[in-house]
Structure formats: structure tokens, C-alpha cells
PDB file of N, CA, C and O in Angstrom:
ATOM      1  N   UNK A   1      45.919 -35.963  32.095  1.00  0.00           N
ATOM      2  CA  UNK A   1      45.744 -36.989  31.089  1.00  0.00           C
ATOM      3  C   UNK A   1      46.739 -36.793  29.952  1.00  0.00           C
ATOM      4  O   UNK A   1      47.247 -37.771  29.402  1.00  0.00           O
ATOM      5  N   UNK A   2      47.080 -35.296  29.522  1.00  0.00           N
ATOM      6  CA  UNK A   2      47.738 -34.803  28.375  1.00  0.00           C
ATOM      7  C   UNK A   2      49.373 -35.595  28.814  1.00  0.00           C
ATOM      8  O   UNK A   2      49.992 -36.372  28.087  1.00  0.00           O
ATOM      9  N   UNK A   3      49.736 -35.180  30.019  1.00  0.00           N
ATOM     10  CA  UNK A   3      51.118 -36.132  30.884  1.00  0.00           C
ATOM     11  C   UNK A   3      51.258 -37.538  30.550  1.00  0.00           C
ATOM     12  O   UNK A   3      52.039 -38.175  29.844  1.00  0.00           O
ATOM     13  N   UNK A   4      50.423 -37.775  31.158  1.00  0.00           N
ATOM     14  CA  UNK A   4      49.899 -39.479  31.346  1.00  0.00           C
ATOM     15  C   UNK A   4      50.057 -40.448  30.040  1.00  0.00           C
ATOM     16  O   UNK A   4      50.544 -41.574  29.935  1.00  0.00           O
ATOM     17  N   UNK A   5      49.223 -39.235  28.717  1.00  0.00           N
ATOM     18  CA  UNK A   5      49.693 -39.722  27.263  1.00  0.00           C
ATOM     19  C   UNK A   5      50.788 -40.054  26.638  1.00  0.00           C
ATOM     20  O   UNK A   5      50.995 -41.046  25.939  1.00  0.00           O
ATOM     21  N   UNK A   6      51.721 -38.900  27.005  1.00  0.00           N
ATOM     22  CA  UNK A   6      52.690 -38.298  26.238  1.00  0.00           C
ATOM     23  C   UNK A   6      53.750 -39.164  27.133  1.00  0.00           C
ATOM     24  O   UNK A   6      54.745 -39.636  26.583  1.00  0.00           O
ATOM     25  N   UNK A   7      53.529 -39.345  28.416  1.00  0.00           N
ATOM     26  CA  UNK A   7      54.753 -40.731  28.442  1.00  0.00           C
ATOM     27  C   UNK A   7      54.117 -42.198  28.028  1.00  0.00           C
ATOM     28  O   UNK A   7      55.025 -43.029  28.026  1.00  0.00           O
ATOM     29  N   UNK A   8      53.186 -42.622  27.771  1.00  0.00           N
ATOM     30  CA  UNK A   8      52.522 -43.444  27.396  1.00  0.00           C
ATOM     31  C   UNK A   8      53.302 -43.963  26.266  1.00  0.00           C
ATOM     32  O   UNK A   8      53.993 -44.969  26.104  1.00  0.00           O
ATOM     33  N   UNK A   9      52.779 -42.367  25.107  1.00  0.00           N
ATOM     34  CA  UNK A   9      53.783 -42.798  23.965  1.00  0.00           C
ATOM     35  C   UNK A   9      55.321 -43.058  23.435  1.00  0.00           C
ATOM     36  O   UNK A   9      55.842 -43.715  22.534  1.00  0.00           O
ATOM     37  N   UNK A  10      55.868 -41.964  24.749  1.00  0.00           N
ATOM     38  CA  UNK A  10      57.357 -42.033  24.425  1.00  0.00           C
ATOM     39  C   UNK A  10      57.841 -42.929  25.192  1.00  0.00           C
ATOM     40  O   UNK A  10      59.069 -42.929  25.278  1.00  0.00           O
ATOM     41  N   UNK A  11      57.044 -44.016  26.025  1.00  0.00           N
ATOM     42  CA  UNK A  11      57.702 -45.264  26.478  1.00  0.00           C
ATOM     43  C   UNK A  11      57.271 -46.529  25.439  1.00  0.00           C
ATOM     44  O   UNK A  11      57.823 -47.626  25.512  1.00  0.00           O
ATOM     45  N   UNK A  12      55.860 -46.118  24.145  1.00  0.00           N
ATOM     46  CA  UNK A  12      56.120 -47.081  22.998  1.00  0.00           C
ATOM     47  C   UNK A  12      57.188 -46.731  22.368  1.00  0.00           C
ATOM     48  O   UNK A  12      58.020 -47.639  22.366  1.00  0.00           O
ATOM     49  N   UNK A  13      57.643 -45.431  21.623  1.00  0.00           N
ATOM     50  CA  UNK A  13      58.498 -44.981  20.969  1.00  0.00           C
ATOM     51  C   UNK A  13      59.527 -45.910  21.279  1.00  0.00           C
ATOM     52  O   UNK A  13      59.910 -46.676  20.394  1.00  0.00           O
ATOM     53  N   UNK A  14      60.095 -45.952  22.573  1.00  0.00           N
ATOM     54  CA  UNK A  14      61.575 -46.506  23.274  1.00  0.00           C
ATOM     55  C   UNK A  14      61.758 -47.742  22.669  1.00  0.00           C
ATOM     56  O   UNK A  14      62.626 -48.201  21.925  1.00  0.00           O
ATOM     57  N   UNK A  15      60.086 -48.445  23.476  1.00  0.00           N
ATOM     58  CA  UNK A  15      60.430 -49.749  23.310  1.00  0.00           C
ATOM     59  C   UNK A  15      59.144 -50.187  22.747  1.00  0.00           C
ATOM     60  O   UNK A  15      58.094 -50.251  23.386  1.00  0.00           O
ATOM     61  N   UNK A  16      59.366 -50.607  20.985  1.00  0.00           N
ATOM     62  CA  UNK A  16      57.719 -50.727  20.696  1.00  0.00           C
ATOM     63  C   UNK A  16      57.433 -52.047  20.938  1.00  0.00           C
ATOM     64  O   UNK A  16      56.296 -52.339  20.567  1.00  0.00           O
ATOM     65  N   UNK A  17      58.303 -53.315  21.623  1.00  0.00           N
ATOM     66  CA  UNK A  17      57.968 -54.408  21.351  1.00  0.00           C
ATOM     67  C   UNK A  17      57.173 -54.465  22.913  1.00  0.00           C
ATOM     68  O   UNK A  17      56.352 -55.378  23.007  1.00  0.00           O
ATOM     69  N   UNK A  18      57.363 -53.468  24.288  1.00  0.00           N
ATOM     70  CA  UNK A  18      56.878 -54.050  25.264  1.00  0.00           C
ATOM     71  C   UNK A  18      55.735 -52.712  25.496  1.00  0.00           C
ATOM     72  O   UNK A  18      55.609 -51.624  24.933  1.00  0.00           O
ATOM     73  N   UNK A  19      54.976 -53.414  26.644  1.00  0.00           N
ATOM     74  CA  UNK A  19      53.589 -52.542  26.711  1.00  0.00           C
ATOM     75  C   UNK A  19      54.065 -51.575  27.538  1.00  0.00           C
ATOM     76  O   UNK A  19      54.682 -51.841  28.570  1.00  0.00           O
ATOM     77  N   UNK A  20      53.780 -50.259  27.093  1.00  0.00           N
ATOM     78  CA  UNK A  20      54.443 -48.991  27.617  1.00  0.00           C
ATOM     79  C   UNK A  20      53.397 -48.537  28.968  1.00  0.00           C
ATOM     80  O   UNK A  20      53.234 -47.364  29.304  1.00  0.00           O
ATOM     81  N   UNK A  21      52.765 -49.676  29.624  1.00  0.00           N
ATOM     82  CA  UNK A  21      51.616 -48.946  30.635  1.00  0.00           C
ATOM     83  C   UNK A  21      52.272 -50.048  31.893  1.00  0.00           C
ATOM     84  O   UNK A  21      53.085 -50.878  31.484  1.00  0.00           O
ATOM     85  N   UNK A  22      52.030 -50.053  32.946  1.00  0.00           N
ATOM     86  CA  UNK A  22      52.494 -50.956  33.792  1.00  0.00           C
ATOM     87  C   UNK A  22      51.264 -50.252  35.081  1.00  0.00           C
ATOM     88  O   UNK A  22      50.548 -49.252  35.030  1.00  0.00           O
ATOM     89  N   UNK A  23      51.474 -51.397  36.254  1.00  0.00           N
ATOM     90  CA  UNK A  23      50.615 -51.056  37.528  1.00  0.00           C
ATOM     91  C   UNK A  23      51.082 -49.915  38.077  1.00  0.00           C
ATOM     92  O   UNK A  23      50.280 -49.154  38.619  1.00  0.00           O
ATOM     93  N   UNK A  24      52.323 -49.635  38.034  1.00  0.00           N
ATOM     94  CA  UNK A  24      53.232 -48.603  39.320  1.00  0.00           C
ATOM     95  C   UNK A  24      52.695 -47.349  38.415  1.00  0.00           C
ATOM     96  O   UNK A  24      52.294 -46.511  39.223  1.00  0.00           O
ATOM     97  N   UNK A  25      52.489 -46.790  36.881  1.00  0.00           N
ATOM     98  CA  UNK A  25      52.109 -45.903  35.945  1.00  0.00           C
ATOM     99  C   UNK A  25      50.923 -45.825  36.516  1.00  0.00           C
ATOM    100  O   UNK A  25      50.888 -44.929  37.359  1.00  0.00           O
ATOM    101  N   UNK A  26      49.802 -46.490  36.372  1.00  0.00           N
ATOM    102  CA  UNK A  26      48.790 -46.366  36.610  1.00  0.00           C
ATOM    103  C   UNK A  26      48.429 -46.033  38.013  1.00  0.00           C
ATOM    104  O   UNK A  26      47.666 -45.120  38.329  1.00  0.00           O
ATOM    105  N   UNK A  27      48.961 -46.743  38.730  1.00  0.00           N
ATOM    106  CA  UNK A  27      49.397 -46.511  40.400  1.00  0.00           C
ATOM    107  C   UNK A  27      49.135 -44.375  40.416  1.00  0.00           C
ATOM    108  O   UNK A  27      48.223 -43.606  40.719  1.00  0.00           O
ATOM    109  N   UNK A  28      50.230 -44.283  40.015  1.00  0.00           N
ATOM    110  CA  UNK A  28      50.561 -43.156  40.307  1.00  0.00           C
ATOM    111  C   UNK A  28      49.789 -42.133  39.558  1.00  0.00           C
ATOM    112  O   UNK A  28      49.293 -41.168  40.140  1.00  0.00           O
ATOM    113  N   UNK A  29      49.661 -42.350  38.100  1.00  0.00           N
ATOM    114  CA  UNK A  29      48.894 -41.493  37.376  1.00  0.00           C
ATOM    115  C   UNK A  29      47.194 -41.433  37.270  1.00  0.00           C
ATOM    116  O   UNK A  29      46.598 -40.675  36.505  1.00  0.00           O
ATOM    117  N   UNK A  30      46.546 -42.387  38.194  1.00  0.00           N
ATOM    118  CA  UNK A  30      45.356 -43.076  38.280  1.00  0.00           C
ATOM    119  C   UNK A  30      44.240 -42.900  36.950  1.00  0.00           C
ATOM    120  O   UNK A  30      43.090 -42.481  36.820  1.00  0.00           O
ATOM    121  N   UNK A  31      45.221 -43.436  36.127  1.00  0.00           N
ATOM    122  CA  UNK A  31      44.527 -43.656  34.604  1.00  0.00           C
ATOM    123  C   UNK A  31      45.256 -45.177  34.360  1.00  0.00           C
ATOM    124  O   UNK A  31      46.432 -45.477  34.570  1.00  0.00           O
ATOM    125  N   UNK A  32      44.121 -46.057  33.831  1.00  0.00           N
ATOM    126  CA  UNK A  32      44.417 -47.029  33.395  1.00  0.00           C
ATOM    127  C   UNK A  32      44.070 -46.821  31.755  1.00  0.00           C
ATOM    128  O   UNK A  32      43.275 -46.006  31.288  1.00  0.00           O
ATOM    129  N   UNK A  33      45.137 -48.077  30.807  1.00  0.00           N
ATOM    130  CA  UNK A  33      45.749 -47.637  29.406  1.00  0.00           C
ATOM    131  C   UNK A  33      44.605 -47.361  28.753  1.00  0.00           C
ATOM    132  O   UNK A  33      44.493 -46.512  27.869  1.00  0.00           O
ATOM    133  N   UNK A  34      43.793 -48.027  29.148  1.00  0.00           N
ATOM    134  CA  UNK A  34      42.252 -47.682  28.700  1.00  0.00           C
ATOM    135  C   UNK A  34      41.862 -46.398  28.618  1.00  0.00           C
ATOM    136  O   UNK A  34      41.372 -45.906  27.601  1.00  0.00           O
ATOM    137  N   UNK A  35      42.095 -45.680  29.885  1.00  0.00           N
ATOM    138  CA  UNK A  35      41.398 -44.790  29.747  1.00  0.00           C
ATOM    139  C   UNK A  35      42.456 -43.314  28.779  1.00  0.00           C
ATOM    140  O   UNK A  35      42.082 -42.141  28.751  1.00  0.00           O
ATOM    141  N   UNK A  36      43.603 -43.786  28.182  1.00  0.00           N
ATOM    142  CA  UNK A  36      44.838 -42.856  27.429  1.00  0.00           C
ATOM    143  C   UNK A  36      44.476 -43.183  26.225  1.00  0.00           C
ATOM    144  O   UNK A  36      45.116 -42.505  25.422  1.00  0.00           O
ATOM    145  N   UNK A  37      43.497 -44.153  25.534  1.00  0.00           N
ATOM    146  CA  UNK A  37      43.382 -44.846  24.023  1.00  0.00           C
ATOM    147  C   UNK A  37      42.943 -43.571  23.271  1.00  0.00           C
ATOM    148  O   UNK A  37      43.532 -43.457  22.197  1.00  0.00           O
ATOM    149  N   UNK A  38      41.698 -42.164  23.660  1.00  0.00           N
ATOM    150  CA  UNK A  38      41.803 -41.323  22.524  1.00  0.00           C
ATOM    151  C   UNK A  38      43.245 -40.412  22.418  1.00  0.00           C
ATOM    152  O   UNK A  38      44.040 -40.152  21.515  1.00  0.00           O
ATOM    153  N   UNK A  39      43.148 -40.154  23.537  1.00  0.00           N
ATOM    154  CA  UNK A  39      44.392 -38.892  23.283  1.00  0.00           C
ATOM    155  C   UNK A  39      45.708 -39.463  23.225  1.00  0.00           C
ATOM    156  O   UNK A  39      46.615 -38.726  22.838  1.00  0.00           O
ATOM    157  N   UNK A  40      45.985 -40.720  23.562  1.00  0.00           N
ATOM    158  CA  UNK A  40      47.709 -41.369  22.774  1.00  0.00           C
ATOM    159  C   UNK A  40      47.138 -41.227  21.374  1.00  0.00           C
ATOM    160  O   UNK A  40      47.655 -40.307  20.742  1.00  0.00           O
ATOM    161  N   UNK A  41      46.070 -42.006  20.649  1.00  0.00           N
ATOM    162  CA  UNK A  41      46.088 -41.684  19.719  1.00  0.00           C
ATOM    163  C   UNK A  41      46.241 -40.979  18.483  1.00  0.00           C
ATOM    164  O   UNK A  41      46.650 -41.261  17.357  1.00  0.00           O
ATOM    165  N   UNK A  42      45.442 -39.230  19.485  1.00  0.00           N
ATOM    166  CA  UNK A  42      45.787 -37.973  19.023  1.00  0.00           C
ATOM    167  C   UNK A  42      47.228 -37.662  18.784  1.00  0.00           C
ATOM    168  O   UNK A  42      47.613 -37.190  17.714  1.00  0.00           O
ATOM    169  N   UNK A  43      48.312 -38.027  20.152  1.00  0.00           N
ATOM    170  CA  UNK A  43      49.341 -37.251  20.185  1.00  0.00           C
ATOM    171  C   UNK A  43      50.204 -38.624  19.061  1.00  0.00           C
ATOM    172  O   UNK A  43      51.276 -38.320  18.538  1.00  0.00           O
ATOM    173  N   UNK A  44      49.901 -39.337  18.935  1.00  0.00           N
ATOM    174  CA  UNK A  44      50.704 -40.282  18.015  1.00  0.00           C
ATOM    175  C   UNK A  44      50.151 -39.940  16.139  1.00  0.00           C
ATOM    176  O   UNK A  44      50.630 -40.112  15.019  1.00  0.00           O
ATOM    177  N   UNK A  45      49.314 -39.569  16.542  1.00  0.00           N
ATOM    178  CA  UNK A  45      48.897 -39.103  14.821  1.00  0.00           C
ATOM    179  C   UNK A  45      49.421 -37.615  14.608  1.00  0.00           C
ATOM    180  O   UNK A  45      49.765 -37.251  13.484  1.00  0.00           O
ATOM    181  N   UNK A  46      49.482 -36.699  15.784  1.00  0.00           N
ATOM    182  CA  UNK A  46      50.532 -35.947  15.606  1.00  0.00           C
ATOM    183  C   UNK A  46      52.464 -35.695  15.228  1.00  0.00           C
ATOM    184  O   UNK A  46      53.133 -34.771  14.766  1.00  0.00           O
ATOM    185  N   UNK A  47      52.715 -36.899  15.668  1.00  0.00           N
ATOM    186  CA  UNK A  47      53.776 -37.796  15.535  1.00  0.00           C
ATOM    187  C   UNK A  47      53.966 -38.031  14.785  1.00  0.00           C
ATOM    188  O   UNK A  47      55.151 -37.959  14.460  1.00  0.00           O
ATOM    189  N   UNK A  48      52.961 -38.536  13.807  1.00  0.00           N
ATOM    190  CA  UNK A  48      53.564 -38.938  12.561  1.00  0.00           C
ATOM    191  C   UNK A  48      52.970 -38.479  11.410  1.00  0.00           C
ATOM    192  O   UNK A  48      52.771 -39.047  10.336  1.00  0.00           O
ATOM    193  N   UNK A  49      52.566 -36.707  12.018  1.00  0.00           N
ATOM    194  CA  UNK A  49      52.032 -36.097  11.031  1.00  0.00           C
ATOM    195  C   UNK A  49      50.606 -35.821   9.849  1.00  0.00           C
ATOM    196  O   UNK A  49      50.246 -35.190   8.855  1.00  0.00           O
ATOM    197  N   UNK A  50      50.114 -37.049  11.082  1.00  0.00           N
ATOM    198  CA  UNK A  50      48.364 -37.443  10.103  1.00  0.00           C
ATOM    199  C   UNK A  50      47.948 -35.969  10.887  1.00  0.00           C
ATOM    200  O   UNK A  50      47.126 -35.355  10.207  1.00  0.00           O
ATOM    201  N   UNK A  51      48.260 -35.378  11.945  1.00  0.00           N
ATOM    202  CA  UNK A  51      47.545 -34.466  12.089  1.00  0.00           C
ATOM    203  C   UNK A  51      48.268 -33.226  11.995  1.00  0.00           C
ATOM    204  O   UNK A  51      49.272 -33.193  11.284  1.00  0.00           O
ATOM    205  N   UNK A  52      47.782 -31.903  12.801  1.00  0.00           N
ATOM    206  CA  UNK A  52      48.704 -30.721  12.523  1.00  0.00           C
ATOM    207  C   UNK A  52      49.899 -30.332  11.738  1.00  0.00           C
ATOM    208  O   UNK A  52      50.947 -30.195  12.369  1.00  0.00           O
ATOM    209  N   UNK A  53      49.902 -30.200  10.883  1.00  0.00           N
ATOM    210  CA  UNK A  53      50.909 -29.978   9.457  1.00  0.00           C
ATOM    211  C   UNK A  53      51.799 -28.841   9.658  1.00  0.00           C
ATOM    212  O   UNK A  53      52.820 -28.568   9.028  1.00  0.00           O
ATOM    213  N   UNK A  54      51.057 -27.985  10.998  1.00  0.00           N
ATOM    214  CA  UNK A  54      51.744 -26.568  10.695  1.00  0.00           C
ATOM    215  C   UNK A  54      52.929 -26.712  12.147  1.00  0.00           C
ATOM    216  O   UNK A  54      53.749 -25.807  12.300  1.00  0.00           O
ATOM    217  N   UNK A  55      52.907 -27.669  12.933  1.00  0.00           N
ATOM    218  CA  UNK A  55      53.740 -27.762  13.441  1.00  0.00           C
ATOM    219  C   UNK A  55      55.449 -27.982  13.287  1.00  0.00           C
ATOM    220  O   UNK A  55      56.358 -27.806  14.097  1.00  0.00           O
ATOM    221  N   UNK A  56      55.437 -28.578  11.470  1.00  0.00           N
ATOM    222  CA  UNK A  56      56.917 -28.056  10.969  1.00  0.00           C
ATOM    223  C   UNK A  56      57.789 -28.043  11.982  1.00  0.00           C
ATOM    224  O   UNK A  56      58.339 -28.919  12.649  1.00  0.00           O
ATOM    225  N   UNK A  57      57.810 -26.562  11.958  1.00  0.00           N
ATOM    226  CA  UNK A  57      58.739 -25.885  12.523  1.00  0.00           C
ATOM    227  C   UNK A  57      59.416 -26.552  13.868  1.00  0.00           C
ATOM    228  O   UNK A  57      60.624 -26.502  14.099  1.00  0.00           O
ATOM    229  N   UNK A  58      58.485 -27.155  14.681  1.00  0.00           N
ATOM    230  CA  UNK A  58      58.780 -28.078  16.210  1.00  0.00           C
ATOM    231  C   UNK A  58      59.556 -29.487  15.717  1.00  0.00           C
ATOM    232  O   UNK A  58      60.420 -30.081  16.362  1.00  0.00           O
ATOM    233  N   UNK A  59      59.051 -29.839  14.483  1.00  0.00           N
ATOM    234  CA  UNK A  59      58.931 -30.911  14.382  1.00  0.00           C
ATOM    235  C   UNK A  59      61.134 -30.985  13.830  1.00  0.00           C
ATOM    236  O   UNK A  59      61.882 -31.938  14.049  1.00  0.00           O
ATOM    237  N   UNK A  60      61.554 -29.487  13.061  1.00  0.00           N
ATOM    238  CA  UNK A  60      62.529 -29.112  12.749  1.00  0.00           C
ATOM    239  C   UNK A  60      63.459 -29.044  14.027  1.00  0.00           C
ATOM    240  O   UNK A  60      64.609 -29.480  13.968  1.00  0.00           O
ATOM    241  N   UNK A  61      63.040 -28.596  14.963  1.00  0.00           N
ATOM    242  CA  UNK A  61      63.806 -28.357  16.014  1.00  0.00           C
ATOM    243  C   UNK A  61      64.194 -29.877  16.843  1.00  0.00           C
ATOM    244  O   UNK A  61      65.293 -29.994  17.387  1.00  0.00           O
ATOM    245  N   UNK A  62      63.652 -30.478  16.857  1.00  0.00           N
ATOM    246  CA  UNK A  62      63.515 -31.616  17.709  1.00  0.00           C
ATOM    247  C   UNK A  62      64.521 -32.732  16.444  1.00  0.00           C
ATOM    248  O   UNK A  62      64.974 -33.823  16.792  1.00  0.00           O
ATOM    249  N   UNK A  63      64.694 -32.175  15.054  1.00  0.00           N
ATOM    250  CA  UNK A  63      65.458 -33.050  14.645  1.00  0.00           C
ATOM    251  C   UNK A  63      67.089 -32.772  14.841  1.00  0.00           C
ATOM    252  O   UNK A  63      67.907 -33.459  14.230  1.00  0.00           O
ATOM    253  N   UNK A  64      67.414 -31.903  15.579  1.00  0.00           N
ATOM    254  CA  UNK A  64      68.502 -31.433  16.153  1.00  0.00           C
ATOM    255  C   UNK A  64      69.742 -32.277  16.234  1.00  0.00           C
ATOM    256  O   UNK A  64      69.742 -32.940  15.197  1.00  0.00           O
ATOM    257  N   UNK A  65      70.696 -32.552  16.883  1.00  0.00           N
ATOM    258  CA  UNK A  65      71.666 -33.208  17.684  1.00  0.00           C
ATOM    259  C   UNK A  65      71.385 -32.842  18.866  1.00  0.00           C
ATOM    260  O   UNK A  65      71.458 -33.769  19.673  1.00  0.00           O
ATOM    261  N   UNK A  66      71.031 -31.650  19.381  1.00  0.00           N
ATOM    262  CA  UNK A  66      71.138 -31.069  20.501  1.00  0.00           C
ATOM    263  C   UNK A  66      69.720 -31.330  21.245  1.00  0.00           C
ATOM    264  O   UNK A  66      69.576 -30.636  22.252  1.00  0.00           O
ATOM    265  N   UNK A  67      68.742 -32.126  20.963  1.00  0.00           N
ATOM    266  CA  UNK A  67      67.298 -32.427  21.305  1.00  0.00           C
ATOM    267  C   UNK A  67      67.464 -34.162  20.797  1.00  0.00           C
ATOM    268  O   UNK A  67      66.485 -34.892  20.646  1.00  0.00           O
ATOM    269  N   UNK A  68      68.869 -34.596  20.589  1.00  0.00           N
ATOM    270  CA  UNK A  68      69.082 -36.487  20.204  1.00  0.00           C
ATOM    271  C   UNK A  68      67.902 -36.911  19.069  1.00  0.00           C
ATOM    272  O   UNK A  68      67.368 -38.018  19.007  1.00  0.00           O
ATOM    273  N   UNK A  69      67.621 -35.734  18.169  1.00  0.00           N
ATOM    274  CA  UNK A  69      67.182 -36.499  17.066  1.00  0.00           C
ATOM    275  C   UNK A  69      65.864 -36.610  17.005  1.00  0.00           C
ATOM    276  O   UNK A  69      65.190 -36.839  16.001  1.00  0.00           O
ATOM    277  N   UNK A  70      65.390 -36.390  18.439  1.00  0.00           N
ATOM    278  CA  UNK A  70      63.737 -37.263  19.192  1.00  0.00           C
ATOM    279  C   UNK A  70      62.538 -37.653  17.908  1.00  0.00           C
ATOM    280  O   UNK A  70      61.891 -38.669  17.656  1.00  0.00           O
ATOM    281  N   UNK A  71      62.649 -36.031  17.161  1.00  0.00           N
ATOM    282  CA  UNK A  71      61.892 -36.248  15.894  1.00  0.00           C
ATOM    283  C   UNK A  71      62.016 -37.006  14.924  1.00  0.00           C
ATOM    284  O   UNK A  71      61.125 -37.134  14.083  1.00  0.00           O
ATOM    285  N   UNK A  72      63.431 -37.795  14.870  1.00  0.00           N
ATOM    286  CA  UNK A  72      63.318 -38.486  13.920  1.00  0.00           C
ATOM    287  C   UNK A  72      63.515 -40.319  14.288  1.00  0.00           C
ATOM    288  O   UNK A  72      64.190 -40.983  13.502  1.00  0.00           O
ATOM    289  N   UNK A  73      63.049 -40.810  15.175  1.00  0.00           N
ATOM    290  CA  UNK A  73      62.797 -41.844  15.895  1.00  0.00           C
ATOM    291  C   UNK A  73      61.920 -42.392  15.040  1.00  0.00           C
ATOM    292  O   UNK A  73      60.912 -41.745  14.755  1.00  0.00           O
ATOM    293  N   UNK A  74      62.070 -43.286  14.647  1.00  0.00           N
ATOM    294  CA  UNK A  74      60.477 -44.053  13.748  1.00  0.00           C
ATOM    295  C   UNK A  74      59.606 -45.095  15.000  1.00  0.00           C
ATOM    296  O   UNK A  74      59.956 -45.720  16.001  1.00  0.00           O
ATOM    297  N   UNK A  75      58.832 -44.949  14.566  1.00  0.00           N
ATOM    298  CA  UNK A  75      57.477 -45.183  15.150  1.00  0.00           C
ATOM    299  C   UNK A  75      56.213 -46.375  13.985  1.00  0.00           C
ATOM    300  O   UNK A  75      55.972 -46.373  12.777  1.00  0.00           O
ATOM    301  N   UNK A  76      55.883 -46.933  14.748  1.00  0.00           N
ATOM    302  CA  UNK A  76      54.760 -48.343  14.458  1.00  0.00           C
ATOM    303  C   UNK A  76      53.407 -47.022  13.393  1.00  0.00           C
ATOM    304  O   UNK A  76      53.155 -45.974  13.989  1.00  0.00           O
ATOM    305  N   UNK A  77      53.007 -47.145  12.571  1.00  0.00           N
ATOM    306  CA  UNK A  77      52.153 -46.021  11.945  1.00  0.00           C
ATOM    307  C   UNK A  77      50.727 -46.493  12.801  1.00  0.00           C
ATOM    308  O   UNK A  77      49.820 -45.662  12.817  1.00  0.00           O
ATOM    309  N   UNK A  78      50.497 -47.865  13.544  1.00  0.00           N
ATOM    310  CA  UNK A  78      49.446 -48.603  14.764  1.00  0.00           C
ATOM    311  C   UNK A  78      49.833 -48.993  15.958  1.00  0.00           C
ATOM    312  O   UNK A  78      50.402 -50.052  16.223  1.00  0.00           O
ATOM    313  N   UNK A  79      49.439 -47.888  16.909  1.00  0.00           N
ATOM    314  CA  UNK A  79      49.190 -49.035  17.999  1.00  0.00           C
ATOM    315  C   UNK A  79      48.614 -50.062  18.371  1.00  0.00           C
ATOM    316  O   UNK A  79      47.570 -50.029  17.719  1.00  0.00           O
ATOM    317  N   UNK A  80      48.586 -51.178  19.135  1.00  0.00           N
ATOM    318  CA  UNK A  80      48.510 -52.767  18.874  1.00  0.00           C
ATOM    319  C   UNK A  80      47.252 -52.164  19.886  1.00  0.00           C
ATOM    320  O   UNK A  80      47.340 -51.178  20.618  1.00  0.00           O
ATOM    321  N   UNK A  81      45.961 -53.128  19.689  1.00  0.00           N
ATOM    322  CA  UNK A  81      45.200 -53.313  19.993  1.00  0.00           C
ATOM    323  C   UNK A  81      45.424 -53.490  21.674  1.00  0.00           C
ATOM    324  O   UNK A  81      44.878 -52.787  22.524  1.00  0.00           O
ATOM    325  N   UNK A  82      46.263 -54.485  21.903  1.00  0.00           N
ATOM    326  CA  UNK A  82      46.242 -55.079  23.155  1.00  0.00           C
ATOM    327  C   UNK A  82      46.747 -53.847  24.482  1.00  0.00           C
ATOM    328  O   UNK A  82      46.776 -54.008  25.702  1.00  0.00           O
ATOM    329  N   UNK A  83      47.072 -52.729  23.719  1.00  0.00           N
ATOM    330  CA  UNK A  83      47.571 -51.608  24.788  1.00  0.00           C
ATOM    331  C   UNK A  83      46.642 -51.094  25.807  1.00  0.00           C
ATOM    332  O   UNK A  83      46.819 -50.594  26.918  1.00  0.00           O
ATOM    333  N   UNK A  84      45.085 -51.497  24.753  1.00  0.00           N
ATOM    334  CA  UNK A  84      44.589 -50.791  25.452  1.00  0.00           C
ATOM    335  C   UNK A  84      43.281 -51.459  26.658  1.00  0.00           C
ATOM    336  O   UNK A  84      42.274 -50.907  27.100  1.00  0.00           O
ATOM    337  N   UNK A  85      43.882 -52.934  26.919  1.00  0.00           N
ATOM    338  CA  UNK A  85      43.274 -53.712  28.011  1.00  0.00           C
ATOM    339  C   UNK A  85      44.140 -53.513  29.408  1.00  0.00           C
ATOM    340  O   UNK A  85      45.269 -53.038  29.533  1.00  0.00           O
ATOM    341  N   UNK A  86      43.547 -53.855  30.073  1.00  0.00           N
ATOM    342  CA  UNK A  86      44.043 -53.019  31.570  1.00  0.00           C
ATOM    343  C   UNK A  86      44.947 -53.805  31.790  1.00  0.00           C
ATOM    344  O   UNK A  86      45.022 -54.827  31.108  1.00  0.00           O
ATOM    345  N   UNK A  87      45.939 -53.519  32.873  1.00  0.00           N
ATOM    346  CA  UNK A  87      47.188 -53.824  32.955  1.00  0.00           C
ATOM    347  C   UNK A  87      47.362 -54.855  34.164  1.00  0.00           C
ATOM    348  O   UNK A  87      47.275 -54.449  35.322  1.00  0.00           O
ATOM    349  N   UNK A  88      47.599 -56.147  33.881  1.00  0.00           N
ATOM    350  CA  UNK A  88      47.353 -57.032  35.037  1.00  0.00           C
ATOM    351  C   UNK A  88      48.842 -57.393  35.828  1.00  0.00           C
ATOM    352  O   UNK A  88      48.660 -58.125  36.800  1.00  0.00           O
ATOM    353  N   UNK A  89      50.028 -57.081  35.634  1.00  0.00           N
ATOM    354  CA  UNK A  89      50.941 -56.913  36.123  1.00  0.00           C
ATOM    355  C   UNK A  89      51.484 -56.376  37.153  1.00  0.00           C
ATOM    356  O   UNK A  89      52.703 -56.443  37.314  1.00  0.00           O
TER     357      UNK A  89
END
């Protein structure tokens, strides 16, 4: 599920205007977006720092050149409601 999240979010990150869950995702990961709504949540409030504070240091590394910045990507402070209805596509 922790997998399943964490590309969840870094396919909103990419592209926040389209829905980062699709059939072939779910296909394969047999979680529908529904069932990723607490823990994207978690790992996105980690993201943007509402949670774990002491992670710093990761959060330093990842602002790198050599890691493309990843940490400093801006991000929606909400995910859209509609992510988390099942995926009819």
C-alpha cells in the first residue's frame, strides 16, 4: 500500500491537472484510489511538511541537482476530492 501511495503521489506531483490513478495501476497494484485516500494523504502532508519536521535533513538532500531538485517541486497544499472515486477508465 506504502508503494501504491507513493506513486500515487508522485504521479499528482508530475501532473497535478490529471488523475494520477488509472485501471492498468489498479490492475496491477489491486488497490483502487479509494482505497490509497489515508496514507496518500499521510505521505503528502509529509511533503509538505504538516507532518514530521525532523525529517530536514532528507528533505535537504533531495533538494540537490544530483536527486533533480525532487524536494523542491511544488505541490497543490489539497488533493481534489474527485481522486478518490474509483477509476472508470
Amino acid at each position: 500500500m506504502l508503494a501504491a501511495s507513493a506513486v500515487f503521489l508522485a504521479r499528482f506531483i508530475i501532473r497535478p491537472k490529471q488523475h494520477p490513478w488509472n485501471q492498468m495501476l489498479e490492475d496491477y497494484a489491486k488497490y483502487k484510489a479509494s482505497d490509497l485516500q489515508e496514507c496518500v494523504g499521510t505521505i503528502h502532508d509529509l511533503y509538505l511538511s504538516r507532518r514530521g519536521g525532523a525529517l530536514q535533513a532528507v528533505r535537504d538532500k533531495y533538494k540537490h541537482h544530483k536527486f533533480q531538485c525532487v524536494a523542491t517541486l511544488p505541490v497543490s497544499p489539497e488533493l481534489p476530492v474527485t481522486f478518490w472515486e474509483d477509476v472508470t477508465i
